[in-house]
C-alpha positions in Angstrom: -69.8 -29.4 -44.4 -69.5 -29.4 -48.1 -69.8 -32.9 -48.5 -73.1 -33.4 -46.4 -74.5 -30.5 -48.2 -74.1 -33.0 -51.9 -75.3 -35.8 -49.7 -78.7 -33.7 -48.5 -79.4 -32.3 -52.0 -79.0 -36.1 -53.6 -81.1 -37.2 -51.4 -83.6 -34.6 -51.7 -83.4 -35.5 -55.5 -83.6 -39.2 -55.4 -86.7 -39.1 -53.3 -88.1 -36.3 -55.8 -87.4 -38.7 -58.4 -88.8 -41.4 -56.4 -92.0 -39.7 -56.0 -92.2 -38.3 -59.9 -92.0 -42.2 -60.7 -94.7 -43.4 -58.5 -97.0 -40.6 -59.9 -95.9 -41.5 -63.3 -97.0 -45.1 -62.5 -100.8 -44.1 -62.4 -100.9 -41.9 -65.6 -101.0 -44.6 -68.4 -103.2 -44.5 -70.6 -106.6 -47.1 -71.3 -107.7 -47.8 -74.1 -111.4 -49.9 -75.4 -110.7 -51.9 -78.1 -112.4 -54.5 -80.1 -109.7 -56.1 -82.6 -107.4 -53.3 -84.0 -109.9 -50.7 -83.6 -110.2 -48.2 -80.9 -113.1 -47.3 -79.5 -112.7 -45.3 -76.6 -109.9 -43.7 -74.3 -109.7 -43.1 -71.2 -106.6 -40.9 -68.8 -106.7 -39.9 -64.9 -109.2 -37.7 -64.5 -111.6 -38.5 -67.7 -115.1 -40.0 -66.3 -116.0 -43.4 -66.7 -119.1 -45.3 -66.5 -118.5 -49.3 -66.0 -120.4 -52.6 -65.3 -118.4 -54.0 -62.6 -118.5 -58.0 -61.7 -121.9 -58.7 -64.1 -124.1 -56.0 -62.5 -126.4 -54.8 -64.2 -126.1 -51.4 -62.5 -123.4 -49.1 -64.3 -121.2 -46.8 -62.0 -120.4 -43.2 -63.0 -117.1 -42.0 -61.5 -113.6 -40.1 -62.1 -111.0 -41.9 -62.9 -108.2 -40.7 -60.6 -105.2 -43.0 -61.8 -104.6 -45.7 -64.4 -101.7 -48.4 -62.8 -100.8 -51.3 -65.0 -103.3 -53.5 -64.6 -106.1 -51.7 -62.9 -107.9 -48.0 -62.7 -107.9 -46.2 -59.2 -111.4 -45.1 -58.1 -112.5 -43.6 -55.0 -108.9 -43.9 -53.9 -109.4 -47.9 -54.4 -107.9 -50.0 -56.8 -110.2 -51.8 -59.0 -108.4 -54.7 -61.0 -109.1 -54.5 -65.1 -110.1 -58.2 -64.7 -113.4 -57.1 -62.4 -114.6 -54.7 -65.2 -117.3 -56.7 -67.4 -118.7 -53.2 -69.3 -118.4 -50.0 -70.5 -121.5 -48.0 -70.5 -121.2 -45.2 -73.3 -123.7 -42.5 -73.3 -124.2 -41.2 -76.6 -124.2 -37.5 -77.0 -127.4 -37.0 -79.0 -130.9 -37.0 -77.0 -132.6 -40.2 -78.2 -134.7 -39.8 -74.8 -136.1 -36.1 -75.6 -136.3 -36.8 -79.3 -138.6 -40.0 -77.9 -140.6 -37.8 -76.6 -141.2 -35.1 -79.1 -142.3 -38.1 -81.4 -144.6 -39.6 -78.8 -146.4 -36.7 -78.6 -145.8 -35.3 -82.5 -147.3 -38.7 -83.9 -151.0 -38.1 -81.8 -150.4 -34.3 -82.9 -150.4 -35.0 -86.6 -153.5 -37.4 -86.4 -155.4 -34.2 -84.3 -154.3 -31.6 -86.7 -155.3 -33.7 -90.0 -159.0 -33.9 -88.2 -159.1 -30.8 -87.2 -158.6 -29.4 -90.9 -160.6 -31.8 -92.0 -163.3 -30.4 -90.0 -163.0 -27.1 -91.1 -163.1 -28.1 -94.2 -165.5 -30.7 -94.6 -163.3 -33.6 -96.3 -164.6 -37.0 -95.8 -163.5 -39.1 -94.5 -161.8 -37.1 -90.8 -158.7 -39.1 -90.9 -157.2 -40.3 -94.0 -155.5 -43.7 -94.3 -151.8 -42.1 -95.0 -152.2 -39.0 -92.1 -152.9 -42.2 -89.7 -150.0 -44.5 -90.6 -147.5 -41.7 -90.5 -148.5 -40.8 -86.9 -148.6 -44.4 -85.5 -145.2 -44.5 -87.3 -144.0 -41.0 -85.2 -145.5 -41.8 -82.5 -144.3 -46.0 -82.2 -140.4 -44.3 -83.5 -140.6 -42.5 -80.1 -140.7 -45.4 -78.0 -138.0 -46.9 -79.7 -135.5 -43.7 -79.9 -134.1 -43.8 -76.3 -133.2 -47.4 -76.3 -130.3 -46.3 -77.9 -129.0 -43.3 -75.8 -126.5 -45.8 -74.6 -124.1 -48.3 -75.5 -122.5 -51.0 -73.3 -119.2 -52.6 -74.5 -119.3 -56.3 -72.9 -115.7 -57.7 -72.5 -117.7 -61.1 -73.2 -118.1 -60.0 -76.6 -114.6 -59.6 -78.2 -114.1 -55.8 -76.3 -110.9 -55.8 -74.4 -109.2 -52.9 -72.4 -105.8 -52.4 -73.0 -103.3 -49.7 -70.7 -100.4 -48.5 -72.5 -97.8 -47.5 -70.0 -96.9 -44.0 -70.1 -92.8 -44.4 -69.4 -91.5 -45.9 -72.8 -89.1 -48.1 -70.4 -92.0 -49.1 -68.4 -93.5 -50.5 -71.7 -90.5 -52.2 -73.0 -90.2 -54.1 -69.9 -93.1 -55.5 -70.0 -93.0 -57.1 -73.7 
């Protein structure tokens, strides 16, 4: 009785072991890199926004485990080598500081002829008032083309998983 007893309990640890490795197996770690510099990292559970196949479309998800040579997603694999892009959204609001610019520049130009109304200068718009607000207001179309980023793989950007067992990583060297 003894003896099935060790027998049941190394069982039940062998397939608890089992099942720790196969979880361990999809938390590596992902790393963007261009060179020896590190752009960006990525775990399970971080969200990731990715150009997949040459779309031009990005796709926002979670990623929900990192294997050793693709990303789970939607509970589907998706293979590293199908990844042409990362799409980086920068944390700063280009797009709403567009905006205040596209209507600050017209502003400036209004309020400059409206004191210069009241006061009676000649000519209504001066040469410098006007330049600055074409400036503002041409600034705000370009300020939200750069709200994001996109990393091509084309272009000398590489992912790179480190495994998260030491072993795992020795054996693959």
């Amino acid at each position: 009785m003894k003896h099935l007893l060790k027998i049941a309990i190394g069982t039940i640890f062998i397939i608890l072991f089992m099942i720790g490795s196969a979880t361990a197996q999809l938390n590596n770690h992902m790393i963007l890199r261009k060179g020896p510099r590190s752009i960006m990292n990525f775990m399970a559970g971080d969200s990731i926004r990715l150009l997949k196949n040459d779309f031009k479309t990005p796709e926002g998800e979670q990623i929900q485990g990192i294997g050793v040579d693709f990303i789970v997603i939607k509970d589907k694999p998706l293979p590293i080598s199908d990844i042409s892009g990362i799409v980086h959204i920068r944390a700063l609001h280009f797009r709403a500081a567009g905006t205040a610019n596209k209507i600050a520049g017209p502003g400036l130009i209004f309020i400059d002829g409206f004191n210069s109304l009241i006061r009676g200068f000649r000519p209504l718009w001066s040469k410098n008032i006007v330049i600055a607000g074409t400036i503002i207001f041409v600034t705000g179309f370009i300020l939200p083309t750069f709200q994001s980023k996109v990393y091509y793989r084309k272009k000398g950007y590489y992912l790179i998983i480190v495994p998260s067992d030491p072993e795992t990583y020795r054996n693959l060297r």
